[in-house]
C-alpha positions in Angstrom: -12.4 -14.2 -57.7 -10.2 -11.7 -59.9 -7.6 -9.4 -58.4 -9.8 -6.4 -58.8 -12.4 -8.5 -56.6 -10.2 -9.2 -54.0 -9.3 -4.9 -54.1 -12.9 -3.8 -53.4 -12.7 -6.0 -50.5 -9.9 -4.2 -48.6 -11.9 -1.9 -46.9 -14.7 -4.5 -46.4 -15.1 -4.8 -42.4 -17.4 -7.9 -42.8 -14.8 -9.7 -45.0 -13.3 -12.5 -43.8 -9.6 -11.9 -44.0 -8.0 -13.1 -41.4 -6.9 -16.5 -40.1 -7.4 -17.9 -36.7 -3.7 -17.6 -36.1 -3.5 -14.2 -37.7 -6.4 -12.8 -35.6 -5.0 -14.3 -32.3 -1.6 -12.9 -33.0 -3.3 -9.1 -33.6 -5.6 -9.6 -30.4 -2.4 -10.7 -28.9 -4.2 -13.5 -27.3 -4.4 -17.3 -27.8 -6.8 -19.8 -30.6 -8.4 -20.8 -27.5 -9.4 -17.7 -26.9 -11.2 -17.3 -30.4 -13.1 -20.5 -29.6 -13.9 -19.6 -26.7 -15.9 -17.2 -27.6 -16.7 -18.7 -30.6 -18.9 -21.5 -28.7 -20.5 -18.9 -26.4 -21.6 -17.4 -30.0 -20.8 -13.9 -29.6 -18.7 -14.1 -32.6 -19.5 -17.0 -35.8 -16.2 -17.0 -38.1 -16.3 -18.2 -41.7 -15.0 -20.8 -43.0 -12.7 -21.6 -45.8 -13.1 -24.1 -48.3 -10.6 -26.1 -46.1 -12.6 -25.7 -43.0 -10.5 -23.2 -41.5 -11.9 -20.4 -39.1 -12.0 -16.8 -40.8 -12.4 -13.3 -39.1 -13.5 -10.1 -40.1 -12.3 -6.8 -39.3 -15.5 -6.5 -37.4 -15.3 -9.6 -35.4 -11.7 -9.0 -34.9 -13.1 -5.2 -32.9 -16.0 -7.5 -31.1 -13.7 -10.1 -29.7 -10.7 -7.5 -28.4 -13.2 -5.9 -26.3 -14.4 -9.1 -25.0 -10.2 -9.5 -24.5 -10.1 -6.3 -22.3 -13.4 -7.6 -20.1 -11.8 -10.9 -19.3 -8.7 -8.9 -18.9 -10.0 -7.2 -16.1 -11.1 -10.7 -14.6 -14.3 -10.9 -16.3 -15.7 -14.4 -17.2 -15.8 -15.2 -21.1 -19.3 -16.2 -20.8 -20.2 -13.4 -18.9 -18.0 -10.6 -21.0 -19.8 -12.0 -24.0 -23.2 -11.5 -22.4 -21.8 -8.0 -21.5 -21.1 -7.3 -25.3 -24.5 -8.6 -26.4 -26.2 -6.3 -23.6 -24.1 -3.0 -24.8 -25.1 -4.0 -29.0 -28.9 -4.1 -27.9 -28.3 -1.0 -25.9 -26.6 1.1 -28.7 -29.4 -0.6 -31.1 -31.8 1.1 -28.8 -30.6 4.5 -28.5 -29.6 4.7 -32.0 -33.5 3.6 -32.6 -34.7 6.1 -29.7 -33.1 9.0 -31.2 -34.7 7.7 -34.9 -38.2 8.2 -33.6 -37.4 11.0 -31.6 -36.0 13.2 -35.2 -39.3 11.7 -36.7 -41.4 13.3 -34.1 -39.8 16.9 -33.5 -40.0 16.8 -37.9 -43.8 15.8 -37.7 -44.3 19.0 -34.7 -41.1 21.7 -34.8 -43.1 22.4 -31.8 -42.6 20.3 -29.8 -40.2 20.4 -26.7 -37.2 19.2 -27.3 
């Protein structure tokens, strides 16, 4: 990987960029943590060549807002079930209001 490679990935929120350490120092939380919910499988890091657990930008955004559910006394295993639930959801509206644009195209007639 060149320089210029590494620059295109700056604004990459699937790159792994981040260490373990790293990513539990911005989450201001512990490694544990990150394995935690690493084993329930809400979030899979990559790994280096070494081994070594990397985070995304993306996964970093996933696992602070299953921080702020076990904040608020949530269960891991149960915030990460809570995160999964509110994906499909948006994946579901976000899919509902697809077909709906497709039908009111297909009929400007129809009610809204």
């Amino acid at each position: 990987m060149t320089a210029d490679d590494s620059f295109g990935r700056i604004d990459d929120e699937d790159y792994p960029a981040y260490t373990m350490g790293r990513a539990a120092e911005l989450l201001g939380t512990t490694q544990g943590f990150l394995r935690a919910i690493g084993e329930a499988r809400l979030i899979t890091p990559l790994r280096s060549e070494g081994g070594h657990r990397r985070y995304s930008r993306y996964q970093l955004r996933i696992a602070a807002r299953a921080r702020e559910l076990v904040d608020h006394g949530t269960p891991v295993e149960a915030a990460c079930r809570i995160i999964v639930l509110e994906d499909q959801l948006e994946e579901a509206q976000r899919i509902n209001a697809e077909h709906h644009r497709t039908a009111q195209s297909a009929d400007p007639t129809a009610p809204a």
